[in-house]
N, CA and C atoms as an extended XYZ file, in Angstrom:
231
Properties=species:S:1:pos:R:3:atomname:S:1:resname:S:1:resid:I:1 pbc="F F F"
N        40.343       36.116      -25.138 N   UNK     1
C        39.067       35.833      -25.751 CA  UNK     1
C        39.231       35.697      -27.265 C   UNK     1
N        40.073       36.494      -27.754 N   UNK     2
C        40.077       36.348      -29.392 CA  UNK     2
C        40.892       34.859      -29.279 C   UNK     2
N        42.212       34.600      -28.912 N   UNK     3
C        42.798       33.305      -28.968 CA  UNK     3
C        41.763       32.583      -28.926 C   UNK     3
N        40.670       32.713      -28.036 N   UNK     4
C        39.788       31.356      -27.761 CA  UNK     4
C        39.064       31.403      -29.305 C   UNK     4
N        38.302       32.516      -29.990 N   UNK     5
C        37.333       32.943      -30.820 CA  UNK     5
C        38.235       32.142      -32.032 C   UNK     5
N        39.621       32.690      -32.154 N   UNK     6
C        40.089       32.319      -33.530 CA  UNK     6
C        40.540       30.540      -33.748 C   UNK     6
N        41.082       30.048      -32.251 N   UNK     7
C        40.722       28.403      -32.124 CA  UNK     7
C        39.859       27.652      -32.589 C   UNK     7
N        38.766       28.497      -32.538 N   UNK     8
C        37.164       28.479      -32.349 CA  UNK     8
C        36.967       27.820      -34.052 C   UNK     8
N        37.523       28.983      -34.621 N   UNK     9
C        37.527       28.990      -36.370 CA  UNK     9
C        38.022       28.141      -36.896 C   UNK     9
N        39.542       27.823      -36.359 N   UNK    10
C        40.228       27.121      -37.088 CA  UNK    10
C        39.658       25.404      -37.017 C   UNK    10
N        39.181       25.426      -35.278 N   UNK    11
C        38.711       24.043      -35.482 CA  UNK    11
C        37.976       23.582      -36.670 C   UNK    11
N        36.681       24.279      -36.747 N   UNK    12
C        35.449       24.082      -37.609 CA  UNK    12
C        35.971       24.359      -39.141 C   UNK    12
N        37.060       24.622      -39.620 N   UNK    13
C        37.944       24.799      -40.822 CA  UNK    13
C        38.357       23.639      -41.406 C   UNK    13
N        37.619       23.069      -42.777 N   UNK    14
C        37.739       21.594      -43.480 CA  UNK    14
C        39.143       21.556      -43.528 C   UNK    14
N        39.953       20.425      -43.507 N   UNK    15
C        41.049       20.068      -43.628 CA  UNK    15
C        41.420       20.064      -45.021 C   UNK    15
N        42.277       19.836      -45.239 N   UNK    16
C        43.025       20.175      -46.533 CA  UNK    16
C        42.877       18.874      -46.921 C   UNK    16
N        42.910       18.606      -48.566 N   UNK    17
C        42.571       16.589      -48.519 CA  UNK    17
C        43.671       16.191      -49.081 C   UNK    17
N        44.071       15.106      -48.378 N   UNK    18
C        45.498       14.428      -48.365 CA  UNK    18
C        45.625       12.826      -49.256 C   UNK    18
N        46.259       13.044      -50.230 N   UNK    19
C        46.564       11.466      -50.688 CA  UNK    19
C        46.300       10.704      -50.329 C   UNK    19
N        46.046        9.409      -50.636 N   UNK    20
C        45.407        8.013      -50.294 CA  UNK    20
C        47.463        7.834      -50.212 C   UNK    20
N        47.558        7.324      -48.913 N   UNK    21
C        48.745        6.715      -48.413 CA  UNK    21
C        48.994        5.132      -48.023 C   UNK    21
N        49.271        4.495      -49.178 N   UNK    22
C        49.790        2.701      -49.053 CA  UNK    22
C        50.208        2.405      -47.913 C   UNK    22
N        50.931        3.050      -46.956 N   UNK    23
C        51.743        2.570      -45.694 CA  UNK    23
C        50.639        3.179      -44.772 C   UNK    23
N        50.066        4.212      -44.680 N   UNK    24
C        48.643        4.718      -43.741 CA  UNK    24
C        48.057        3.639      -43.598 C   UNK    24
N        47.716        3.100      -45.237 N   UNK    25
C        46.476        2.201      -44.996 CA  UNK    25
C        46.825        0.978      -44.156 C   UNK    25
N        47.971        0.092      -45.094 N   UNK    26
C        48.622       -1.249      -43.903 CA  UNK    26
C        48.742       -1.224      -42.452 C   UNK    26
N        49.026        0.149      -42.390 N   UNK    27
C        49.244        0.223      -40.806 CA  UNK    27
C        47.841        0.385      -39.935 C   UNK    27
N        46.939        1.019      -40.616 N   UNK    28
C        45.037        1.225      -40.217 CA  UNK    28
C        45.538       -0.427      -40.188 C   UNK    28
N        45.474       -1.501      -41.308 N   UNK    29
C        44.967       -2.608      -41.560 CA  UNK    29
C        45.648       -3.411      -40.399 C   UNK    29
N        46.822       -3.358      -39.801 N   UNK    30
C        47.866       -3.617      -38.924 CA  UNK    30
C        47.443       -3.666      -37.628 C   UNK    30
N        46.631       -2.284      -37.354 N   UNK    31
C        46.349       -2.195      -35.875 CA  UNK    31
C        45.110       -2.697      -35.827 C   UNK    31
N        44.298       -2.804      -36.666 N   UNK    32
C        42.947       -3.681      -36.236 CA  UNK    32
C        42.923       -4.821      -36.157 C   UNK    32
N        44.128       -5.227      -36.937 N   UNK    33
C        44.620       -6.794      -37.048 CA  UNK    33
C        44.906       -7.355      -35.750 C   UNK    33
N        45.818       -6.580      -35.053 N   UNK    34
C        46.456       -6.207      -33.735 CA  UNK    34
C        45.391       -6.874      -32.615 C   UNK    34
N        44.794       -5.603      -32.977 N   UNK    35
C        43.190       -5.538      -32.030 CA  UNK    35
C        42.227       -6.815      -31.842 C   UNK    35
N        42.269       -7.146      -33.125 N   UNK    36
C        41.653       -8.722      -33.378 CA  UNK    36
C        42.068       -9.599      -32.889 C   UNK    36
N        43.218       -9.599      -32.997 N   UNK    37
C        44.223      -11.186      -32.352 CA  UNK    37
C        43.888      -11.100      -30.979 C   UNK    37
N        43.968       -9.771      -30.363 N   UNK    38
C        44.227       -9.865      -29.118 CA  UNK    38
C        42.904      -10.396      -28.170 C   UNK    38
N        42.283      -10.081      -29.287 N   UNK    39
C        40.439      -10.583      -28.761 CA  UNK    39
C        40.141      -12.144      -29.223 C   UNK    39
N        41.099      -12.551      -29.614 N   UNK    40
C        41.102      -14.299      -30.278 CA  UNK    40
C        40.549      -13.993      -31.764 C   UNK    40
N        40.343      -13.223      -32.413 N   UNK    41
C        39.584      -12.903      -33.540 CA  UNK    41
C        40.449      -12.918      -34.695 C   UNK    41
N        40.101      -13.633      -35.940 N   UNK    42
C        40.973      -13.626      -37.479 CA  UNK    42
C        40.843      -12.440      -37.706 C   UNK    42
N        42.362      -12.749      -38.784 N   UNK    43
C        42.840      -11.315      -39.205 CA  UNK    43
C        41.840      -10.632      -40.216 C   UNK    43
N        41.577       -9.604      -40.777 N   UNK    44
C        41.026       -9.150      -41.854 CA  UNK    44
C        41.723       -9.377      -43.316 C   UNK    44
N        41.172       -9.533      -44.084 N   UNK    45
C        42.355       -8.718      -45.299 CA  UNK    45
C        41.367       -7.826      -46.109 C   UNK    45
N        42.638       -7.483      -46.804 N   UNK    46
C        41.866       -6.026      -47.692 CA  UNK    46
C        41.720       -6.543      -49.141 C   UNK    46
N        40.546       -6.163      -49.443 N   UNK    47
C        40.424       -6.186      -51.291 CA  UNK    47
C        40.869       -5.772      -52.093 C   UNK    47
N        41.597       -5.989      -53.256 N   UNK    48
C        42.177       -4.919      -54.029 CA  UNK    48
C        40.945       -4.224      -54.713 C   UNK    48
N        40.189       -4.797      -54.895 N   UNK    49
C        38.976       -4.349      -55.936 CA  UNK    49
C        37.893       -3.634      -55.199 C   UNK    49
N        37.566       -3.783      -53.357 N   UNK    50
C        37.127       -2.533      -52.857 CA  UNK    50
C        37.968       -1.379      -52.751 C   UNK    50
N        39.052       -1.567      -52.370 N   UNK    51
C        40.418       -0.690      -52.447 CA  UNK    51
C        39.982        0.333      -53.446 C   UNK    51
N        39.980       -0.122      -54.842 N   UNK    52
C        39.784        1.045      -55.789 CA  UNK    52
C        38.761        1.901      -55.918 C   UNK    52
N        37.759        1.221      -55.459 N   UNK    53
C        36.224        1.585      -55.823 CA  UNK    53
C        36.342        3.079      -54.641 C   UNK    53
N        36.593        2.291      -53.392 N   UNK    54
C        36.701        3.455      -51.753 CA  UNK    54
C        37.659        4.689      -52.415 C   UNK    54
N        38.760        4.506      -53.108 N   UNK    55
C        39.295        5.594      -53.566 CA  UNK    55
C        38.896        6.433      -54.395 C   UNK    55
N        38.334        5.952      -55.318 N   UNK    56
C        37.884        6.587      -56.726 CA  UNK    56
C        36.391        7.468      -55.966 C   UNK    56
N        35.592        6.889      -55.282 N   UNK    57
C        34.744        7.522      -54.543 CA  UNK    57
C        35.314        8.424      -53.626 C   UNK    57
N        36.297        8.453      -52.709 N   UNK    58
C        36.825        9.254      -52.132 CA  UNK    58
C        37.123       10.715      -53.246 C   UNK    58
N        37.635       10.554      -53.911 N   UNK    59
C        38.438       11.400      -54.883 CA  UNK    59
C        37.513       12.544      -55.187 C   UNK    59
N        36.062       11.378      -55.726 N   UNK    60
C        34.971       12.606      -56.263 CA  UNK    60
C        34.256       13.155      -54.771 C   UNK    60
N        34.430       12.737      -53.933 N   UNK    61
C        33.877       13.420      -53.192 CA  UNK    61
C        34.710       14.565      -52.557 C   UNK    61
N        36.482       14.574      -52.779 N   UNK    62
C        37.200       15.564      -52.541 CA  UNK    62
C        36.706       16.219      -53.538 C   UNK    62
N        36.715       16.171      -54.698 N   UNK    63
C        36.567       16.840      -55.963 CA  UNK    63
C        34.934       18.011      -55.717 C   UNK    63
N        34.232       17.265      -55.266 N   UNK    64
C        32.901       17.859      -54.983 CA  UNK    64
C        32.632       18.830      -53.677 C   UNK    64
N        33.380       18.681      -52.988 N   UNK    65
C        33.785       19.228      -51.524 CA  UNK    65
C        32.383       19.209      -50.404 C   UNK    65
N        32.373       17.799      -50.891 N   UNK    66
C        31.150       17.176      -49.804 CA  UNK    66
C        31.225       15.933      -49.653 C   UNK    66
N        30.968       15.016      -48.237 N   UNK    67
C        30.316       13.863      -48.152 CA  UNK    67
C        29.509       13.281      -48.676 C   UNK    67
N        28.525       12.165      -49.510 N   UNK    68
C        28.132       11.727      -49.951 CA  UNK    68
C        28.432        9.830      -50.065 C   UNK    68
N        26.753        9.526      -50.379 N   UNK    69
C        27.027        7.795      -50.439 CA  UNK    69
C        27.027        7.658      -51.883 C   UNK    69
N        27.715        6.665      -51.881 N   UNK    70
C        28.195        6.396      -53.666 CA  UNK    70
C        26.375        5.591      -54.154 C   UNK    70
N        25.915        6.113      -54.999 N   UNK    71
C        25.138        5.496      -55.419 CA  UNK    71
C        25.067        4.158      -56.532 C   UNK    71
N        26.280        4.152      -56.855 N   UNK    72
C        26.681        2.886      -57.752 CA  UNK    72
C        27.202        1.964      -57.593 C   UNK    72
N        27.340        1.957      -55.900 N   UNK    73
C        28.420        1.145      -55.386 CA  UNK    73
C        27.994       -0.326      -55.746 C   UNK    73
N        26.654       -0.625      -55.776 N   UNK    74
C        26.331       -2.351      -56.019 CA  UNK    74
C        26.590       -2.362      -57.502 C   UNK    74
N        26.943       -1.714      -58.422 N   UNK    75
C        27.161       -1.831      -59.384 CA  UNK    75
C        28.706       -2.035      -59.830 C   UNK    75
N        29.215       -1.482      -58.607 N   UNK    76
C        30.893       -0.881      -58.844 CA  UNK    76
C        31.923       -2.807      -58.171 C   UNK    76
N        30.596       -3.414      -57.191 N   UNK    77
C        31.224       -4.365      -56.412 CA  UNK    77
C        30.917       -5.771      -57.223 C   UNK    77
């Protein structure tokens, strides 16, 4: 019962926040690409200039230790 109780904890326990990873992302971008073709569908590509904006927002929201919508984003795009 405690094994189950302390599982219990660790699930619901925020993750630790991990670097924005260049090869993570290509490979996210890779398999949807994947996914697309296979459905007859064009590839995606990625923006460099949303790229930064999604990070820099990411960052403050690690920084803040909450979720949140960027409120400047039509300003930022």
């Amino acid at each position: 019962m405690l094994l189950v109780l302390a599982l219990g904890v660790l699930a619901l326990a925020p993750a630790s926040p991990v670097g924005a990873s260049p090869a993570a992302e290509s490979g996210f971008v890779s398999s949807i690409n994947g996914l697309r073709s296979s459905r007859g569908l064009g590839s995606l590509t990625v923006s460099g200039e949303l790229t930064g904006v999604a990070r820099s927002w990411a960052g403050a929201m690690a920084d803040a230790g909450q979720i949140s919508h960027n409120g400047s984003l039509s300003s930022q795009v």
